[in-house]
Backbone as a ProteinNet text record, in pm:
[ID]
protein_1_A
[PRIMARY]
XXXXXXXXXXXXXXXXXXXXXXXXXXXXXXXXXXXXXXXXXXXXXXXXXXXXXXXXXXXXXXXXXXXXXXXXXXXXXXXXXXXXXXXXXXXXXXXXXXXXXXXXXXXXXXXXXXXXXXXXXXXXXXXXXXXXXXXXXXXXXXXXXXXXXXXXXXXXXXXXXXXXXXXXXXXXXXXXXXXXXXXXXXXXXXXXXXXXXXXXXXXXXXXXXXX
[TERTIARY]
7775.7	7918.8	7973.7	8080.8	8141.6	8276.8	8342.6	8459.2	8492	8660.3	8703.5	8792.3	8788.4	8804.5	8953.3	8979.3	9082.6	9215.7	9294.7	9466	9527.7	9541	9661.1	9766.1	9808.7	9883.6	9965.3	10104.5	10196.9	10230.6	10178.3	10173.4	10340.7	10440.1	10576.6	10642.2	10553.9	10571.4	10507.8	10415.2	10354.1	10382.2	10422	10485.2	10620.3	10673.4	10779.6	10786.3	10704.4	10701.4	10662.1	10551.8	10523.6	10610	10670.2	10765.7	10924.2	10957.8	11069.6	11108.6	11076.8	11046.9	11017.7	11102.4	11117.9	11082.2	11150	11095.7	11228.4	11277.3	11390.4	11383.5	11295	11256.7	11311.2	11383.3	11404.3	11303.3	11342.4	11245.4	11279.8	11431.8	11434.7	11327.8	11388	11307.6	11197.2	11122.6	10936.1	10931.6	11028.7	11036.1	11015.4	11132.2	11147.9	11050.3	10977.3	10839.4	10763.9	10734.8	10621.6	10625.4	10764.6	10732.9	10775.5	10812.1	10838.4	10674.7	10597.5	10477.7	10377.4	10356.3	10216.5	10125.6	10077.6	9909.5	9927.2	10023.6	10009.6	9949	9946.3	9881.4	9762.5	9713.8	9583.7	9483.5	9359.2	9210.5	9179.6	9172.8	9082.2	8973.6	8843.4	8746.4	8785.7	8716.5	8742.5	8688.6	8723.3	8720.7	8774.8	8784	8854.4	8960.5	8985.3	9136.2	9255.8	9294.2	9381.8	9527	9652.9	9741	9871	9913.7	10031.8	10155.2	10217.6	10334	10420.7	10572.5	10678	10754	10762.6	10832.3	10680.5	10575.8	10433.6	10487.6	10540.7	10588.8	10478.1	10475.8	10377.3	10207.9	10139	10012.6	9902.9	9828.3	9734.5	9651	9530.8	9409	9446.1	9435	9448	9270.3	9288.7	9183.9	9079	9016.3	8986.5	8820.3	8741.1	8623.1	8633	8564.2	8555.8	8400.1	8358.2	8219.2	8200.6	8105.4	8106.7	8063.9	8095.3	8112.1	8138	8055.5	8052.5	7918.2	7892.9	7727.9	7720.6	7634.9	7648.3	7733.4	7816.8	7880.9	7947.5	7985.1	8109.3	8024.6	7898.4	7800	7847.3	7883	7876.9	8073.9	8155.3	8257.6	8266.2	8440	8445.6	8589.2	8536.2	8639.2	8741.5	8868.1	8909.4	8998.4	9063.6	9175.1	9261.7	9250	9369.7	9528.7	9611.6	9745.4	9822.8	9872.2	9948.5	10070	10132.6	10324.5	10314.9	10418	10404.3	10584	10582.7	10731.8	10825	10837.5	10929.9	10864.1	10899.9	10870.6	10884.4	10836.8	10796.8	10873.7	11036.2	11162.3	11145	11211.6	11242.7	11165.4	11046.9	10918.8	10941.6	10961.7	10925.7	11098.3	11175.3	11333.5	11323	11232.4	11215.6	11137.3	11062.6	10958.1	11009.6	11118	11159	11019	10950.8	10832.9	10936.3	10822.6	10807.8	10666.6	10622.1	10491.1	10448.2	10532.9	10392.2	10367.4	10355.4	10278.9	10148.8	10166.8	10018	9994.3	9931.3	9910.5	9895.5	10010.6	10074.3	10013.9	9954.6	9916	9992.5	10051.6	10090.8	10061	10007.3	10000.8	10093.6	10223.6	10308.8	10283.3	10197.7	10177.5	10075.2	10023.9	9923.7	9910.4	9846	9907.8	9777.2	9732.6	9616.7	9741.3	9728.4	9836.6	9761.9	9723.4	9790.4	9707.4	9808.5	9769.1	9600.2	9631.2	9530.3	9476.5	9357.8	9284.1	9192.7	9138.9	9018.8	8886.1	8808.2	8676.3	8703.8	8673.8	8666.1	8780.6	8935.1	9048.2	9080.5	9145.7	9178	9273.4	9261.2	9339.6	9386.4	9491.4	9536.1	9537.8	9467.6	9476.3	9555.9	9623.9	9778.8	9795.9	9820.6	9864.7	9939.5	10035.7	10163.1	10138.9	10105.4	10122.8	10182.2	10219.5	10236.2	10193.6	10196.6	10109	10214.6	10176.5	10276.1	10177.5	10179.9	10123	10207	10151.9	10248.8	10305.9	10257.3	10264.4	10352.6	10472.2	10533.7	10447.7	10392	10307.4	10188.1	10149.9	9949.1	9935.8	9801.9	9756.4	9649.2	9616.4	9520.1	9423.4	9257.5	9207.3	9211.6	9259.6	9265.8	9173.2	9082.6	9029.2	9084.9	9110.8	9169.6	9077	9050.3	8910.3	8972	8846.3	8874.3	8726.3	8764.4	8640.9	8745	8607.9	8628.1	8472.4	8546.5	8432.3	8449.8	8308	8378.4	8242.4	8260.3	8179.6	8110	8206.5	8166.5	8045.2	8029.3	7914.6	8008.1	7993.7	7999.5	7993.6	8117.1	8068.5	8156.1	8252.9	8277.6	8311.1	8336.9	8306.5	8349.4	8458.4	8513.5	8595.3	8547.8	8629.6	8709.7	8831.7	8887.9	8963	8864.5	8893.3	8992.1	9081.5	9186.2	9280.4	9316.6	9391	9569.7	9616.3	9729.7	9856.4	9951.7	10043.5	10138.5	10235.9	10316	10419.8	10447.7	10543.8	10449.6	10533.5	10520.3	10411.6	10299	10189.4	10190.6	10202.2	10163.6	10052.7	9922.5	9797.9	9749.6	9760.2	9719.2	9580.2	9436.2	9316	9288.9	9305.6	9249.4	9114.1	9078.9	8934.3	8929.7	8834.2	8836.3	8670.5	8720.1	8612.5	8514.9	8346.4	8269.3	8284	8270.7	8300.7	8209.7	8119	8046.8	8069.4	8210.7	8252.6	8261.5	8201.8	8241.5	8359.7	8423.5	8536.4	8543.3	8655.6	8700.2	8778.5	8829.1	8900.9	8813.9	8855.5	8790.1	8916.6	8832.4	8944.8	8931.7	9009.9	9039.7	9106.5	9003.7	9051.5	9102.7	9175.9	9230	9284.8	9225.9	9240.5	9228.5	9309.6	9309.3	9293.6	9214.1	9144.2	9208.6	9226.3	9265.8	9300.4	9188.6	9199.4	9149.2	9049.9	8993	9045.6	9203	9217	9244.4	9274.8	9251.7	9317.8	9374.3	9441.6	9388.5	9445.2	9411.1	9505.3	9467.5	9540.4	9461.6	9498.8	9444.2	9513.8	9410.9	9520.6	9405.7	9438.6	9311.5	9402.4	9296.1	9322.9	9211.5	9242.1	9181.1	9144	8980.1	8925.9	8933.2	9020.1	8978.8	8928.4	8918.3	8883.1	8994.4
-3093.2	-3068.2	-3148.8	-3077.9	-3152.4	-3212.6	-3349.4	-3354.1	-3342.4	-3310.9	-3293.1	-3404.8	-3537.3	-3599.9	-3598.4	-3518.8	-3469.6	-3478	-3501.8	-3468.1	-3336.6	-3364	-3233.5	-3186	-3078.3	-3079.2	-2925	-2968	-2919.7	-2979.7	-3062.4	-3129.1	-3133.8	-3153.6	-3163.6	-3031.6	-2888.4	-2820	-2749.5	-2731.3	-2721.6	-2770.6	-2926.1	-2934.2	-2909.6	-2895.5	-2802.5	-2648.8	-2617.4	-2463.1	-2453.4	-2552.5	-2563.8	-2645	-2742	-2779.9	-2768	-2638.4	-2575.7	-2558.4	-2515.3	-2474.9	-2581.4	-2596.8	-2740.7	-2855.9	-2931.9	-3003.5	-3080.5	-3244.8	-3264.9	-3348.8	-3320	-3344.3	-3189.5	-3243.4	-3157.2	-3197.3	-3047.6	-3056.9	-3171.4	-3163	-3304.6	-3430.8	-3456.6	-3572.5	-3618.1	-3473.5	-3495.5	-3519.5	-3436.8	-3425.3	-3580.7	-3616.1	-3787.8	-3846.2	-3833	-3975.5	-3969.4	-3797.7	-3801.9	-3891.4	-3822.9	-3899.4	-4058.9	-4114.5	-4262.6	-4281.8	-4252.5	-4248.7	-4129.8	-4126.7	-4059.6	-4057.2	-4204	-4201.2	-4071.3	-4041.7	-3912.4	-3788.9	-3774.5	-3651.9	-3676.3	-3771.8	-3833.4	-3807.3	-3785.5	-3756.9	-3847.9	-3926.7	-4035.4	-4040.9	-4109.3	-4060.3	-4057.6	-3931.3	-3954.2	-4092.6	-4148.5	-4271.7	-4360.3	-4412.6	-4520.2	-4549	-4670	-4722.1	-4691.2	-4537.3	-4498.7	-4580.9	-4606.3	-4697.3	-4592.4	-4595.8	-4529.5	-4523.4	-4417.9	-4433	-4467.7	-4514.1	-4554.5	-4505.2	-4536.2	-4484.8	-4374.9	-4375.2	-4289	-4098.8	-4102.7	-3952.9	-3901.5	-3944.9	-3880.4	-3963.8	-3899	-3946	-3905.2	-3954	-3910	-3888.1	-3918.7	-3929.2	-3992.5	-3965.8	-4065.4	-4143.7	-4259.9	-4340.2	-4330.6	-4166.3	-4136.6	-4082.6	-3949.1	-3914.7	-3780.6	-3720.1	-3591.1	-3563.7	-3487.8	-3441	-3299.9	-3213.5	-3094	-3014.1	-2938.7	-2849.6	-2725.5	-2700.3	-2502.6	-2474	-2353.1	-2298.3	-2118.7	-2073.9	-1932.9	-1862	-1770	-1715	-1830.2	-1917.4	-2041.6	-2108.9	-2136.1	-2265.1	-2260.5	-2399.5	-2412	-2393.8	-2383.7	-2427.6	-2560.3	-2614.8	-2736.4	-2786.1	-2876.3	-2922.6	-2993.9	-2979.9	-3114.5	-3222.2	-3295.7	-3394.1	-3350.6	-3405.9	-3350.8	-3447.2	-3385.4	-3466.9	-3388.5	-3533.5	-3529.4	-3563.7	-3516	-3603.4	-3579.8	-3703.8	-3698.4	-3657.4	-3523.4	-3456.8	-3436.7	-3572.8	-3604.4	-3700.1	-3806	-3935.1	-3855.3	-3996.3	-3941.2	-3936.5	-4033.6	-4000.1	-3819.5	-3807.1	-3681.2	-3575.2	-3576.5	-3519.9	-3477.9	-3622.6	-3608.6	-3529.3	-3546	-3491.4	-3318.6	-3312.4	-3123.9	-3099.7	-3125	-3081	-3158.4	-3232.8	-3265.9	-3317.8	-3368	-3472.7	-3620.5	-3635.1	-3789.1	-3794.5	-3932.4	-4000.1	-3959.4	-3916.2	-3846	-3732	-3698.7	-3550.4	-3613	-3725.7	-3784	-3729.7	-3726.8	-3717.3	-3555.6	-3541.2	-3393	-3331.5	-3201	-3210.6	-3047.5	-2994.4	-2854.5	-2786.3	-2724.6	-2658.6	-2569	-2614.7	-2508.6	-2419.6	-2397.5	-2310.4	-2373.5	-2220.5	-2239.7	-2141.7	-2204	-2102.5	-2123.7	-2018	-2006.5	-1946.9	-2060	-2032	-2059	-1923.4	-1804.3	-1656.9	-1600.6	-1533.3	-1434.8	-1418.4	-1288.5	-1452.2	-1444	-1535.3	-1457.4	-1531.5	-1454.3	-1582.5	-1479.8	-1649	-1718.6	-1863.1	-1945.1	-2015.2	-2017.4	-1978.6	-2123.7	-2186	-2259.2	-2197.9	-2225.5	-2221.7	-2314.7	-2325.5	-2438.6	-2353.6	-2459.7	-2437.4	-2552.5	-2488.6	-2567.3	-2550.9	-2712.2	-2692.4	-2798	-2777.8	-2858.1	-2885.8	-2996.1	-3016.7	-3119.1	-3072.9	-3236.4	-3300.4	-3436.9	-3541.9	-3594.1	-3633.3	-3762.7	-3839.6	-3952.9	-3979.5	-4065.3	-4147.8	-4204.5	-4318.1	-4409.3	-4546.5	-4491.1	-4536.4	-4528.1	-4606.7	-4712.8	-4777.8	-4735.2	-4648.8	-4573.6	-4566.2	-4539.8	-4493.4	-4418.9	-4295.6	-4208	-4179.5	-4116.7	-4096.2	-3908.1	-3856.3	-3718.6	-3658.1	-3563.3	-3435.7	-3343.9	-3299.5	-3200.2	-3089.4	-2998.4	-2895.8	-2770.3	-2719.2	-2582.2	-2496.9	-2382.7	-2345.4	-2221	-2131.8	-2052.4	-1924.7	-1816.8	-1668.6	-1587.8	-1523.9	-1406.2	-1298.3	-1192.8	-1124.6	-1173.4	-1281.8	-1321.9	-1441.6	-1430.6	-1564.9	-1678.1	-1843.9	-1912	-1988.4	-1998.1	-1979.5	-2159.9	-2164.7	-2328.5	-2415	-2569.5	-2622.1	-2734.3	-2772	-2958.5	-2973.6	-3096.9	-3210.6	-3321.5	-3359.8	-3473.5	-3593.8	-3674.6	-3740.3	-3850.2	-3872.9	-3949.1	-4043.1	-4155.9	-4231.7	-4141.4	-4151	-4121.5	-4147.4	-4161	-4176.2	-4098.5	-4107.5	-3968.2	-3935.3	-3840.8	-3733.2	-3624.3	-3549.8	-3399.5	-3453.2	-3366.5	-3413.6	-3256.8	-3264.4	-3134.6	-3248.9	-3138.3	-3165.2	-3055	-3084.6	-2952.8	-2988.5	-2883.3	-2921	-2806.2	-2825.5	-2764.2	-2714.9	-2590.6	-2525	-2434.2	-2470.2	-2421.5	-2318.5	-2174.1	-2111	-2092.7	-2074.2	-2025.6	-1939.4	-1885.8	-1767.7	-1667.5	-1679.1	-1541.2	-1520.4	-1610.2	-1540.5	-1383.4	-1353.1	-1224.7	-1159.3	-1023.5	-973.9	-961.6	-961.1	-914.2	-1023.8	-1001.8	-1075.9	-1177.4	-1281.2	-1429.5	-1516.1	-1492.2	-1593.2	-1729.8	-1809	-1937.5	-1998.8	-2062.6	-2098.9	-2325.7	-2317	-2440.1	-2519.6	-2606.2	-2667.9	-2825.8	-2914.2	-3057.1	-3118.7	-3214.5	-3254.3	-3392.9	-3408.4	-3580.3	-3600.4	-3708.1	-3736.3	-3679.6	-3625.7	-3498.7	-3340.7	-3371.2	-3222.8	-3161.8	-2962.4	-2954	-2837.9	-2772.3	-2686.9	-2600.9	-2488.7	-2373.6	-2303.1	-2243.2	-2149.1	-2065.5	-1943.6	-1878	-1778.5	-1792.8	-1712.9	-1640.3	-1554.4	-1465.3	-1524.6	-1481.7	-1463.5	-1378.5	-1298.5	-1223.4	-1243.7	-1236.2	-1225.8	-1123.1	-1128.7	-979.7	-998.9	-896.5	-955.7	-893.1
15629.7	15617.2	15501.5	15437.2	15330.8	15393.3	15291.7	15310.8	15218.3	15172	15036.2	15015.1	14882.7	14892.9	14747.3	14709.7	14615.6	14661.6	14574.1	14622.9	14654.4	14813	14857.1	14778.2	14747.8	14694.3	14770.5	14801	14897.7	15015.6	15031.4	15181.5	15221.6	15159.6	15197.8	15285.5	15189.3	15195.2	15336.6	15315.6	15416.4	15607.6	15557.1	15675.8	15757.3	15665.5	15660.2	15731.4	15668.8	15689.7	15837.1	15882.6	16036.5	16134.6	16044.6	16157	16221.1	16073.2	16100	16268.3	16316.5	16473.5	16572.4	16675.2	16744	16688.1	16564.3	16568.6	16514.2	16537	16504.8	16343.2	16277.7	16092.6	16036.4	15922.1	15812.8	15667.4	15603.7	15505.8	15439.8	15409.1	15290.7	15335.9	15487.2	15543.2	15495.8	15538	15494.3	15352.7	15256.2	15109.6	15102.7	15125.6	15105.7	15121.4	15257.4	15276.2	15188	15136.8	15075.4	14941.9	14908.2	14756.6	14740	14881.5	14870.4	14922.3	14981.5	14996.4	14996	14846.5	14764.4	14814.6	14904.6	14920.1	15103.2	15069.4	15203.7	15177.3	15038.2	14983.5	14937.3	14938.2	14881.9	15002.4	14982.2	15074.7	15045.2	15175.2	15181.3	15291.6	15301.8	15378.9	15517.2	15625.5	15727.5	15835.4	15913.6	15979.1	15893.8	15802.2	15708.5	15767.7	15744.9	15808.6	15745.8	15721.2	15677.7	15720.1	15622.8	15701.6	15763.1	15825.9	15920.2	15803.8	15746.6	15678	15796.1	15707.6	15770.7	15861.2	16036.9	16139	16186.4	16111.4	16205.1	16194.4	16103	16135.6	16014.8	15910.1	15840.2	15798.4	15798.6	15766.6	15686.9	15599.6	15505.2	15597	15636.2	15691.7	15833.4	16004.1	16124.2	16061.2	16112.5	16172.1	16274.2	16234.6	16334.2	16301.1	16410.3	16381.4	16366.3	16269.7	16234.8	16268.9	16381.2	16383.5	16397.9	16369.2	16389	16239.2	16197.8	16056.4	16031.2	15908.8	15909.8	15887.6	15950.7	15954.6	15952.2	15950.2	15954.3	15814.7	15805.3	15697	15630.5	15680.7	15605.1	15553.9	15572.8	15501.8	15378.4	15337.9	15156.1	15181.7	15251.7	15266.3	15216.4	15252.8	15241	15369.9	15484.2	15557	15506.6	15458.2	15411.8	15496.9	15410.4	15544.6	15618.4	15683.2	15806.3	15757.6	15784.2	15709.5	15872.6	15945	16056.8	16061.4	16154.5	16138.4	16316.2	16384	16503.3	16482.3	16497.9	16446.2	16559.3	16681.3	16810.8	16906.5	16876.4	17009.7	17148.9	17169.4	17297.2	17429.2	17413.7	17465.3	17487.3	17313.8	17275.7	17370.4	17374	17423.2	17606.7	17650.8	17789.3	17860	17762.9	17814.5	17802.3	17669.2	17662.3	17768.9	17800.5	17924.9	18053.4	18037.9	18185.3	18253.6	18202.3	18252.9	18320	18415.8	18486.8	18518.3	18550.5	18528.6	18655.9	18746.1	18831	18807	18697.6	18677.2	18593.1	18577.2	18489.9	18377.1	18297.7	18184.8	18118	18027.2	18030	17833	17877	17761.7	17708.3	17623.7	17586.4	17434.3	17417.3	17301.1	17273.3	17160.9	17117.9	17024.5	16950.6	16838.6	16755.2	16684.5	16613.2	16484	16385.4	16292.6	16194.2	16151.6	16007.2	15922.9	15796.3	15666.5	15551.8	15468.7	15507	15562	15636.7	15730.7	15641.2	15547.4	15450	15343.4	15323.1	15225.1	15184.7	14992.4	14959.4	14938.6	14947.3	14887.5	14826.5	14842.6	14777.6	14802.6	14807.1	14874.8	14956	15005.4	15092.1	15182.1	15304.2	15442.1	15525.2	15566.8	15670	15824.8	15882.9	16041.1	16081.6	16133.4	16204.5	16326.5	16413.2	16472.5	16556.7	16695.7	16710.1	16844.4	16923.7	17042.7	17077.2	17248	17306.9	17412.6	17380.1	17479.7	17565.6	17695.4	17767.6	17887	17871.1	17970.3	18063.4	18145.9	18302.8	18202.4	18121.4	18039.6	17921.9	17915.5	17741.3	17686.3	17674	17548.1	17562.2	17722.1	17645.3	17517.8	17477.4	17363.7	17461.6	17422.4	17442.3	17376.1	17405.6	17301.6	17307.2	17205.5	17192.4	17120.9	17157.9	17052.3	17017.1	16864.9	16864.3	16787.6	16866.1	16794.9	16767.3	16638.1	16573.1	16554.8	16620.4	16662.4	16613.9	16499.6	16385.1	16460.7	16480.8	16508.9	16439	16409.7	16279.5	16369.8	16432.6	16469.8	16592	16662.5	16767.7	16786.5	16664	16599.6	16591.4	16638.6	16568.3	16383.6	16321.7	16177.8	16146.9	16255.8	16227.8	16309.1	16391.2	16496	16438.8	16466.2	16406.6	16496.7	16499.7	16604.3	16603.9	16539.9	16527.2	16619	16629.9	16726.5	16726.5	16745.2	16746.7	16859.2	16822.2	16923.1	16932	17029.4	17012.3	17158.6	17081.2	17174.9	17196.1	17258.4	17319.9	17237	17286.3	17144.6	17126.5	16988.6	16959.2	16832.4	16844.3	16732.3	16629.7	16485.1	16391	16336.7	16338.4	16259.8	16254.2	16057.1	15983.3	15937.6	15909.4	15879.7	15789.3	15630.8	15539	15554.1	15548.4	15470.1	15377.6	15269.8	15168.3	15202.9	15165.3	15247.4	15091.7	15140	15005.7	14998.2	14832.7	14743	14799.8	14863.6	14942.7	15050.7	15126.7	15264.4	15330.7	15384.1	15395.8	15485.3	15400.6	15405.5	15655.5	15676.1	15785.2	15871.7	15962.4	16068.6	16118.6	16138.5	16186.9	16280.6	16430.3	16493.1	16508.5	16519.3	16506.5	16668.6	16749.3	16854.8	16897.3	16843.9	16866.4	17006.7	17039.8	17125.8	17151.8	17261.4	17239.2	17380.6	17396.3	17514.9	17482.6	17632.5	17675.5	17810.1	17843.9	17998.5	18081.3	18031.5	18129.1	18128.3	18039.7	18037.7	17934.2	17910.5	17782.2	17781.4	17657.2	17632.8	17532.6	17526.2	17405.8	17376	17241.7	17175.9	17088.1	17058.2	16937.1	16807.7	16760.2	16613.5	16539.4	16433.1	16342.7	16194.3	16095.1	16001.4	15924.4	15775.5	15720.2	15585	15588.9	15388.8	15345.6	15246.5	15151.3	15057	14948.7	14791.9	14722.9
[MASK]
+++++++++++++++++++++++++++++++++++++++++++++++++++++++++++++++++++++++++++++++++++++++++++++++++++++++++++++++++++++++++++++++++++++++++++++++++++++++++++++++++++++++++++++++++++++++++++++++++++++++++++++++++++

């Protein structure tokens, strides 16, 4: 498996576009962090002690584990960084879902999104997506997986796992792939899902290669 270790470029944008929709950040907002903090668009290796921008809403790289890859039609792809924003504390969080701590540790997947919807070889894609955590403890920290599991003909073609600490609130984590130039043409679904505590959620979405 590759990582791609180059500068993002859109990331303001991008998060934007996904977090339009419940989320209490405006674009300027994100506009702003980014460019008071640059190293958010920057790839830096996965696990490295990436540092937390200001207030944890935006992030270059989590501090975390990426295992898994691409095999089958995607081989010769490239995974790149994941760039996160935790886009609603966890107040905010537990008042929308009307949570209390005896429901124990609450996990929801709001949406998911391959952007953009039609790609060609070679091409980059963002798999996006927005959940939320709560557990019984305001100061837990959890350990979360958040996986992307990619079928094209019902074959396995990609399988990554990012493993991450996290605490409560609304989480967007977007995970660039840049597909190889001999991908072949048709519909490929994309099943996203995030485990913690024993429990786990899903979602799914397609997207399409043409030439």
């Amino acid at each position: 498996m590759q990582i791609a270790f180059s500068s993002r470029q859109g990331t303001a944008l991008l998060l934007c576009a996904f977090l339009i929709v419940g989320s209490t950040l405006g674009c300027a907002a994100i506009e702003e962090q980014v460019k008071a903090h640059p190293e958010t668009s920057l790839g830096v290796g996965i696990g490295t002690a990436a540092g937390m921008l200001t207030g944890g809403l935006i992030f270059g790289n989590v501090a975390g584990t990426l295992v898994g890859g691409l095999l089958g039609g995607l081989t010769g792809g490239v995974i790149g960084n994941a760039v996160e924003a935790r886009s609603q504390d966890r107040a905010a969080t537990a008042e929308r879902y009307h949570y209390s701590a005896a429901q124990g540790t609450m996990l929801r997947i709001e949406a998911v999104e391959a952007h953009p919807a039609q790609i060609r070889p070679g091409d980059t894609i963002d798999l996006n997506m927005r959940f939320a955590v709560l557990t019984r403890n305001v100061q837990q920290t959890l350990q979360v997986s958040e996986r992307r599991q990619i079928f094209f003909k019902g074959s396995v073609v990609g399988d990554s796992t990012l493993q991450v600490q996290r605490i409560g609130g609304t989480w967007t984590s977007s995970q660039p792939l840049t597909l190889p130039s001999n991908t072949a043409t048709g519909n490929y679904q994309v099943v996203m899902s995030v485990k913690a505590d024993g429990r786990e959620v899903s979602q799914e979405t397609t997207f399409t290669v043409i030439r």
